[in-house]
PDB file of N, CA, C, O and CB in Angstrom:
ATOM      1  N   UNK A   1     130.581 -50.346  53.734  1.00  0.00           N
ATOM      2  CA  UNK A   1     129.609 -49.919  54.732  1.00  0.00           C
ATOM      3  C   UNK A   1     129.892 -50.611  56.054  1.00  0.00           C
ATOM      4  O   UNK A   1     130.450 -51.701  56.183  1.00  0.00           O
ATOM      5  CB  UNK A   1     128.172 -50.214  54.262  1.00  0.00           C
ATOM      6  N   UNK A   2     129.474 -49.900  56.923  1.00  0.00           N
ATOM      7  CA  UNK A   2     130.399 -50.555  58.349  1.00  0.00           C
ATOM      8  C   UNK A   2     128.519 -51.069  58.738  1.00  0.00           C
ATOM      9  O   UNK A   2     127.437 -50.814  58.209  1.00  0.00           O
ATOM     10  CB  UNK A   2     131.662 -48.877  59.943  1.00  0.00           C
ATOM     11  N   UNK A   3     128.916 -51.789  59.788  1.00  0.00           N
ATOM     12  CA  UNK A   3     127.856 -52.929  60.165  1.00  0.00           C
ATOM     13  C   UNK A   3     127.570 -51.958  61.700  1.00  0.00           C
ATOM     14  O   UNK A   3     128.306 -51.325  62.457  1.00  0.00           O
ATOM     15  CB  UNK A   3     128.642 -54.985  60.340  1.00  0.00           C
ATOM     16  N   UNK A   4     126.379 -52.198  61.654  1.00  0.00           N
ATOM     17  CA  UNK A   4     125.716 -51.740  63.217  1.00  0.00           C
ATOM     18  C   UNK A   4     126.885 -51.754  64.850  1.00  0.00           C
ATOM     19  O   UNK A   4     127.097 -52.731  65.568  1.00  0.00           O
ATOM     20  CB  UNK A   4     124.259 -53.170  63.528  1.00  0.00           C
ATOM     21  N   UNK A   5     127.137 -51.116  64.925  1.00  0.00           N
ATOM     22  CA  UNK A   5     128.108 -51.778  66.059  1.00  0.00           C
ATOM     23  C   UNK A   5     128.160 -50.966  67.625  1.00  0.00           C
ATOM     24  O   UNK A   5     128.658 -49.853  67.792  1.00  0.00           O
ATOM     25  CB  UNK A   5     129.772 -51.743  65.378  1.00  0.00           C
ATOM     26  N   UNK A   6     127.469 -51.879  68.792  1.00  0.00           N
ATOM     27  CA  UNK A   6     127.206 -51.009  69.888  1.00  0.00           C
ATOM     28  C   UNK A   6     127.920 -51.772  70.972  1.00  0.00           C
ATOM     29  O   UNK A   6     128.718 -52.676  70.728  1.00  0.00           O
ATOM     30  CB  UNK A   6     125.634 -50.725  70.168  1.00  0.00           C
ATOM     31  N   UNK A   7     127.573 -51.339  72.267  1.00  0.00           N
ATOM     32  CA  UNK A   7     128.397 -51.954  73.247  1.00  0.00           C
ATOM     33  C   UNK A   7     128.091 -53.291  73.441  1.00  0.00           C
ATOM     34  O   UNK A   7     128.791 -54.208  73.869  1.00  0.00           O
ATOM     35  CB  UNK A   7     128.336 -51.313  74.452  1.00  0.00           C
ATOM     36  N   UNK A   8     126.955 -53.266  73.067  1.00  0.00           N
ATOM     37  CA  UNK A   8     126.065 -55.028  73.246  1.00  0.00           C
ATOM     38  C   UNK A   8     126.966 -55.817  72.019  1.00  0.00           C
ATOM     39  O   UNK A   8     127.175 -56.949  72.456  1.00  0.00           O
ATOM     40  CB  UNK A   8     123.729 -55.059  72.678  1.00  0.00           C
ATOM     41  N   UNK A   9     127.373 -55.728  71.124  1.00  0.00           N
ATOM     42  CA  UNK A   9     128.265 -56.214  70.147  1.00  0.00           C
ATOM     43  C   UNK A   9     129.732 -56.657  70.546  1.00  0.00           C
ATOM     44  O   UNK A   9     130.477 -57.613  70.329  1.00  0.00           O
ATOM     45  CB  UNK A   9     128.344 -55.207  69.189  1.00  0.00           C
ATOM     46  N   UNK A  10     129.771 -54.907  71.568  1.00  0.00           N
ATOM     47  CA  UNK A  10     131.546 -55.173  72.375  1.00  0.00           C
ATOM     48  C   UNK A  10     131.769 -56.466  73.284  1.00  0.00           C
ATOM     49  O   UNK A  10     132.509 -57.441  73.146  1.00  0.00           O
ATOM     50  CB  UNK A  10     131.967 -53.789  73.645  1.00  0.00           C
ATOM     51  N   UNK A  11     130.777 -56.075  74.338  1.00  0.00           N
ATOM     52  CA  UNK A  11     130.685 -57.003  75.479  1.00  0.00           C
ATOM     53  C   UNK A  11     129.182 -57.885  75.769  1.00  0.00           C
ATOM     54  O   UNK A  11     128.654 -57.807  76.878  1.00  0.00           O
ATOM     55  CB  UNK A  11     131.017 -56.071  76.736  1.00  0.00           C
ATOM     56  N   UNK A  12     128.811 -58.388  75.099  1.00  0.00           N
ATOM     57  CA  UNK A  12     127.721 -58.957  75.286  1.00  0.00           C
ATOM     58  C   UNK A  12     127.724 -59.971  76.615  1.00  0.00           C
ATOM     59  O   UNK A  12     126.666 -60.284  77.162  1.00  0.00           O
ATOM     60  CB  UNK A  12     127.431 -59.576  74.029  1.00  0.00           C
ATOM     61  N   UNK A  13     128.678 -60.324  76.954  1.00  0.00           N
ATOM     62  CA  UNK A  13     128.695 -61.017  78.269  1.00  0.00           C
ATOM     63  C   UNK A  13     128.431 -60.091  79.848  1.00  0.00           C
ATOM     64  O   UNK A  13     128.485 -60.509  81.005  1.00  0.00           O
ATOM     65  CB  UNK A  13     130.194 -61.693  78.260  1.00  0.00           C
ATOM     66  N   UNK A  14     128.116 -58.614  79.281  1.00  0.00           N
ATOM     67  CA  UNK A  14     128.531 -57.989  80.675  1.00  0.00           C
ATOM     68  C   UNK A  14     126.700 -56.754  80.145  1.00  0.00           C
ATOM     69  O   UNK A  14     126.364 -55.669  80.619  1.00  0.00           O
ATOM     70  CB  UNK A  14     130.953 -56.942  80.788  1.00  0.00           C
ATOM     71  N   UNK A  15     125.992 -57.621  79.047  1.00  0.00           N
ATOM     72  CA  UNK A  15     124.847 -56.823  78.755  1.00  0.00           C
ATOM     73  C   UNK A  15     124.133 -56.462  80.523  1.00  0.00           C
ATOM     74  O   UNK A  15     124.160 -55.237  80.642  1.00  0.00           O
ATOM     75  CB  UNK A  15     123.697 -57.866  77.541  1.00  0.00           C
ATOM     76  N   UNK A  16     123.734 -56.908  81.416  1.00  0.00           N
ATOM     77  CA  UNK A  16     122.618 -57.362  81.848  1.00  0.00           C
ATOM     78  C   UNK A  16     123.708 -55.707  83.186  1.00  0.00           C
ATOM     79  O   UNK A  16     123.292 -54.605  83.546  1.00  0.00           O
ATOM     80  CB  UNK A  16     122.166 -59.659  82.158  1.00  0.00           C
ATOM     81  N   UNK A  17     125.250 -56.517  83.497  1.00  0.00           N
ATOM     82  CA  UNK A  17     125.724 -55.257  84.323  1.00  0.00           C
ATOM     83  C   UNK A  17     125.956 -53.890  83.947  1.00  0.00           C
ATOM     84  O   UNK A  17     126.121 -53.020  84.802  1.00  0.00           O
ATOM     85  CB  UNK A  17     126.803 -55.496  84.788  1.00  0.00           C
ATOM     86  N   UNK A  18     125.984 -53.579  82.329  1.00  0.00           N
ATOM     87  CA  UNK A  18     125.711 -52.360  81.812  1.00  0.00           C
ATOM     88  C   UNK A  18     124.596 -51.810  81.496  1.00  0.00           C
ATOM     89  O   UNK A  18     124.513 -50.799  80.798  1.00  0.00           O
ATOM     90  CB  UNK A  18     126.218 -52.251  80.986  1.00  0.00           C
ATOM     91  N   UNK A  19     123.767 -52.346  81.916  1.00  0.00           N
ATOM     92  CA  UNK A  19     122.524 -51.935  81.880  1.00  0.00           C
ATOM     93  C   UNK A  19     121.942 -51.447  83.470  1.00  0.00           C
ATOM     94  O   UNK A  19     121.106 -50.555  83.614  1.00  0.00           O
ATOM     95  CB  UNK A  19     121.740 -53.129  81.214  1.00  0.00           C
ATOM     96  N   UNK A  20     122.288 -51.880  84.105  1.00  0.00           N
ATOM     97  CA  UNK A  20     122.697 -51.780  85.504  1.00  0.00           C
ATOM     98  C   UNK A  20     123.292 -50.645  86.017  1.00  0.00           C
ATOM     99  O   UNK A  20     122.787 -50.015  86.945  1.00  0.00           O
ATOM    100  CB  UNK A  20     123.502 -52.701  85.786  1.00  0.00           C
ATOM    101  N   UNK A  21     124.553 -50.272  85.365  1.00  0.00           N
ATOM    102  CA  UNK A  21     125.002 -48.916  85.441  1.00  0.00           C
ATOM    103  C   UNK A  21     124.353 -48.256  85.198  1.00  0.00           C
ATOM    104  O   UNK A  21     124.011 -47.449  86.063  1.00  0.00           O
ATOM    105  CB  UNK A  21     125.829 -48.538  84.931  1.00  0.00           C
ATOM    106  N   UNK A  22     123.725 -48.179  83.744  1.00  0.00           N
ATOM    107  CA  UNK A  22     123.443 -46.960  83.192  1.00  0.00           C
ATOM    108  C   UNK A  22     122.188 -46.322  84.300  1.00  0.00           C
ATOM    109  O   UNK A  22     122.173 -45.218  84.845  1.00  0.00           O
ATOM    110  CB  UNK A  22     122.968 -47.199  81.493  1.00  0.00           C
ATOM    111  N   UNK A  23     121.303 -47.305  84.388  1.00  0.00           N
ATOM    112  CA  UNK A  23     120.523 -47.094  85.260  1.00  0.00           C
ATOM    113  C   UNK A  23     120.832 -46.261  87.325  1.00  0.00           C
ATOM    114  O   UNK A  23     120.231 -45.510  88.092  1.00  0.00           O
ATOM    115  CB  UNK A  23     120.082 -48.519  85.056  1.00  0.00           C
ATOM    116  N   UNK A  24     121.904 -46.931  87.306  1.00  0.00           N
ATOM    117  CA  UNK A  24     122.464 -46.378  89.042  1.00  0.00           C
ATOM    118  C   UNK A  24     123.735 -45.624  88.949  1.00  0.00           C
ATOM    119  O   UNK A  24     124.135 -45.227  90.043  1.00  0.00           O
ATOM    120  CB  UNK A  24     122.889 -47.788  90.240  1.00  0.00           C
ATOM    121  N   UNK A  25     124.563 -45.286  87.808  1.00  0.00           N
ATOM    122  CA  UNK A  25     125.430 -44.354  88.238  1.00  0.00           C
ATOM    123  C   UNK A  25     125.766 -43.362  87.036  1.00  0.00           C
ATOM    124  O   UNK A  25     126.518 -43.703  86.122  1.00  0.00           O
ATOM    125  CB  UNK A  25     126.642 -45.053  88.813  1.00  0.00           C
ATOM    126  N   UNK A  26     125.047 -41.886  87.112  1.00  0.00           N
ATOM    127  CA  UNK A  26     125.170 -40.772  86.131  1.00  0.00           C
ATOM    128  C   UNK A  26     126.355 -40.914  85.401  1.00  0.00           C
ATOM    129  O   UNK A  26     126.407 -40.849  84.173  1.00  0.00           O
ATOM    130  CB  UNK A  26     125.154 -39.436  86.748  1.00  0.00           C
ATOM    131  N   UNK A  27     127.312 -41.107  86.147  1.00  0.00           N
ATOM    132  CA  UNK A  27     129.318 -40.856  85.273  1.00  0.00           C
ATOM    133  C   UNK A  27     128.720 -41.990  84.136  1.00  0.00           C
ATOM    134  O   UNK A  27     128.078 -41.650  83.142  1.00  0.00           O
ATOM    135  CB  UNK A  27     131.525 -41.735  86.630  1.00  0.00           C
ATOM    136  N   UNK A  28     129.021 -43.245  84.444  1.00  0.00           N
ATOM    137  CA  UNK A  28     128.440 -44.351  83.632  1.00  0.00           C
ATOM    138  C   UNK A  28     127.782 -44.229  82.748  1.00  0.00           C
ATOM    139  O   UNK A  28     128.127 -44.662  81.648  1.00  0.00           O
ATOM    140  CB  UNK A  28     127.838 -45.056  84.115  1.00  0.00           C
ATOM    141  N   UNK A  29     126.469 -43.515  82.975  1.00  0.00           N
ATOM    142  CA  UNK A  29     125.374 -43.246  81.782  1.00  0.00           C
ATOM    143  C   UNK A  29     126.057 -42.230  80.547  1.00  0.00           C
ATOM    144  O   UNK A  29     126.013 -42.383  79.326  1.00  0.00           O
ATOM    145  CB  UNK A  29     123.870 -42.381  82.527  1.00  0.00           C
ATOM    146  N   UNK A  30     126.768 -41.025  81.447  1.00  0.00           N
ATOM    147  CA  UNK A  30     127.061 -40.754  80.709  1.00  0.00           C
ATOM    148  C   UNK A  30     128.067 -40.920  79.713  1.00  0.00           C
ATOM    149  O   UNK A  30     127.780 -40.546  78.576  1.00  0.00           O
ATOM    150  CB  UNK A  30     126.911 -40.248  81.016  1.00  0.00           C
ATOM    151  N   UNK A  31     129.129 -41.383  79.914  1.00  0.00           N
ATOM    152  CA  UNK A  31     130.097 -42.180  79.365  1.00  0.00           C
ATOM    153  C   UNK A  31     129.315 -43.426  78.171  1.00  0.00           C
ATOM    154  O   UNK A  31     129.671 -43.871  77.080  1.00  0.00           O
ATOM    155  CB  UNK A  31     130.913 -42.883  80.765  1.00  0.00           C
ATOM    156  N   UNK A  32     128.553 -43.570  78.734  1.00  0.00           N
ATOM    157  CA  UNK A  32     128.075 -44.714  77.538  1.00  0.00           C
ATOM    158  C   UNK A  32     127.186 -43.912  76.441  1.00  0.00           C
ATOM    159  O   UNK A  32     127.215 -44.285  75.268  1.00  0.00           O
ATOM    160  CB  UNK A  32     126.994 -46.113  78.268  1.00  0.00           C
ATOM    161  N   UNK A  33     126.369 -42.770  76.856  1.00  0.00           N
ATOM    162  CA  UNK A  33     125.954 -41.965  75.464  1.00  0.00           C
ATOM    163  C   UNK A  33     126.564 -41.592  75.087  1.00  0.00           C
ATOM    164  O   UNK A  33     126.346 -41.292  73.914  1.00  0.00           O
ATOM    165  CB  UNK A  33     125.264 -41.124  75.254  1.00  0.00           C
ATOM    166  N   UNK A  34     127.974 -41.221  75.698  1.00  0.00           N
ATOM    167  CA  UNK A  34     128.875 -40.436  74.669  1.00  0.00           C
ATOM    168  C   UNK A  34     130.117 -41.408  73.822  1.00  0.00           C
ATOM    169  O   UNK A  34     130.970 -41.089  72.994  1.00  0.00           O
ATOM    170  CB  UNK A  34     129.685 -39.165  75.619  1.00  0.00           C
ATOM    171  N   UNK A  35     129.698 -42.935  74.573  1.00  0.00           N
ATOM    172  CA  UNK A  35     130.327 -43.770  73.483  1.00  0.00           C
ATOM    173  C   UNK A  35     129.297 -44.220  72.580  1.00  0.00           C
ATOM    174  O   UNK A  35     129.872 -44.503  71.529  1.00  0.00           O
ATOM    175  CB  UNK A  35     131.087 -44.986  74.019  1.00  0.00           C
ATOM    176  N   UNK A  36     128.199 -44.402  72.482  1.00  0.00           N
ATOM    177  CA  UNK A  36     127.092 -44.693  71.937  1.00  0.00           C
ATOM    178  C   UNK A  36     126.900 -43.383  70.517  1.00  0.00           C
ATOM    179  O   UNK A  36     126.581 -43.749  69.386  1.00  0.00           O
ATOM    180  CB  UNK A  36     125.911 -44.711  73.273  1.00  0.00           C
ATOM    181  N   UNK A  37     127.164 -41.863  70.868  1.00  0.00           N
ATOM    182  CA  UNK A  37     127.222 -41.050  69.767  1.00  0.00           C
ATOM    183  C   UNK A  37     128.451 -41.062  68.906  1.00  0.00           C
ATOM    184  O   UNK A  37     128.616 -40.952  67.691  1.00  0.00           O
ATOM    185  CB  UNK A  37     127.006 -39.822  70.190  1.00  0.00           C
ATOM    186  N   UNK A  38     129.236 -41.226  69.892  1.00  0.00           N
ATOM    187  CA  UNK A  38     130.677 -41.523  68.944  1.00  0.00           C
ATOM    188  C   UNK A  38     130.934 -42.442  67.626  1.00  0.00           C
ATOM    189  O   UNK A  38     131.494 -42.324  66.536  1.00  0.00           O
ATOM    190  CB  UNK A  38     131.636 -42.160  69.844  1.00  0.00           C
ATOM    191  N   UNK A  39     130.059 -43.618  68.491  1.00  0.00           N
ATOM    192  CA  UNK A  39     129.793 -44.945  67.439  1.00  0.00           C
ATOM    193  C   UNK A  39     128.904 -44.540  66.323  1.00  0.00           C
ATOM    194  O   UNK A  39     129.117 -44.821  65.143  1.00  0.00           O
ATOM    195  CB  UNK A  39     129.013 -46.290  68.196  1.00  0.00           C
ATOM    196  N   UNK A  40     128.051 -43.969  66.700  1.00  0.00           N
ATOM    197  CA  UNK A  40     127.022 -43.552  65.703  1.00  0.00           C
ATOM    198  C   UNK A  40     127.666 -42.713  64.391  1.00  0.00           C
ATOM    199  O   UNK A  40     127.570 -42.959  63.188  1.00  0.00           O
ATOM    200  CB  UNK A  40     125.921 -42.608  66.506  1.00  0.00           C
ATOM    201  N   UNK A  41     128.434 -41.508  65.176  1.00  0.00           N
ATOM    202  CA  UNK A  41     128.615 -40.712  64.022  1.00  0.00           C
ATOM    203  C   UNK A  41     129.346 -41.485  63.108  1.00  0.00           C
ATOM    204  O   UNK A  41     129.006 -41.558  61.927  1.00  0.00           O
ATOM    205  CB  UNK A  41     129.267 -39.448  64.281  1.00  0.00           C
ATOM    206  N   UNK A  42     130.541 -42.194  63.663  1.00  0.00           N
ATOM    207  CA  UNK A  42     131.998 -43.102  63.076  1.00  0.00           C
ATOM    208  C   UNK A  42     130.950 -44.407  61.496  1.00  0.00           C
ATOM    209  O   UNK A  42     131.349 -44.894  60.438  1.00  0.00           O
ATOM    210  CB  UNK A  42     133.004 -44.612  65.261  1.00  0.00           C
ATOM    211  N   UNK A  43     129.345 -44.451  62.373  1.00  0.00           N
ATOM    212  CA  UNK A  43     128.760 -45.256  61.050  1.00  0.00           C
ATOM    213  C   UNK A  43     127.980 -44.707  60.135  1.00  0.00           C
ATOM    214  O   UNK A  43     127.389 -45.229  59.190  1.00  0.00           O
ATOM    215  CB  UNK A  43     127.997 -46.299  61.346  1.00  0.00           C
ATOM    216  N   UNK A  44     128.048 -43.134  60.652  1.00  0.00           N
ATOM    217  CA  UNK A  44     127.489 -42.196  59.521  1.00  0.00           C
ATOM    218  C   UNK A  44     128.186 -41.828  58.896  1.00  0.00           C
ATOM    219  O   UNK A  44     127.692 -41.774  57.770  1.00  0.00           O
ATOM    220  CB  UNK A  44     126.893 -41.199  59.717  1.00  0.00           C
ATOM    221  N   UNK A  45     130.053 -41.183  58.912  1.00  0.00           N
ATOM    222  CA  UNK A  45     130.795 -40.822  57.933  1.00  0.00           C
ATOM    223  C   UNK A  45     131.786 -42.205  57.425  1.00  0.00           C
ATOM    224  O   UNK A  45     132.868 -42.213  56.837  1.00  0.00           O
ATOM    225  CB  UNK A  45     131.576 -39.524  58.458  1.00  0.00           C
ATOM    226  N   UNK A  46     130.982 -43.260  57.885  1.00  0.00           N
ATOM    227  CA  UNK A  46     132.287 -44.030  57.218  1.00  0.00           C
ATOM    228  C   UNK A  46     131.480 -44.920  56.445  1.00  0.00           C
ATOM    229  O   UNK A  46     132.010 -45.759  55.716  1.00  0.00           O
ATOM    230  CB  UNK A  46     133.464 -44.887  58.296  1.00  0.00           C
TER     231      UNK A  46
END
């Protein structure tokens, strides 16, 4: 079983400026839900 795993796991040193993005620049946001579903599915079929 694979363990919870999000960007806050990847880079936890850069939490506070990705949060930052997501909030002020659309490309960004979106790029991170679509790494955020990616991750998701990868801990549903594996």
């Amino acid at each position: 079983m694979l363990e919870k795993y999000d960007s806050h796991h990847d880079f936890p040193e850069y939490y506070d400026r990705i949060h930052g993005l997501k909030r002020s620049n659309r490309y960004f946001a979106r790029l991170f839900e679509a790494y955020h579903e990616i991750t998701s599915e990868v801990r549903r079929v594996g």
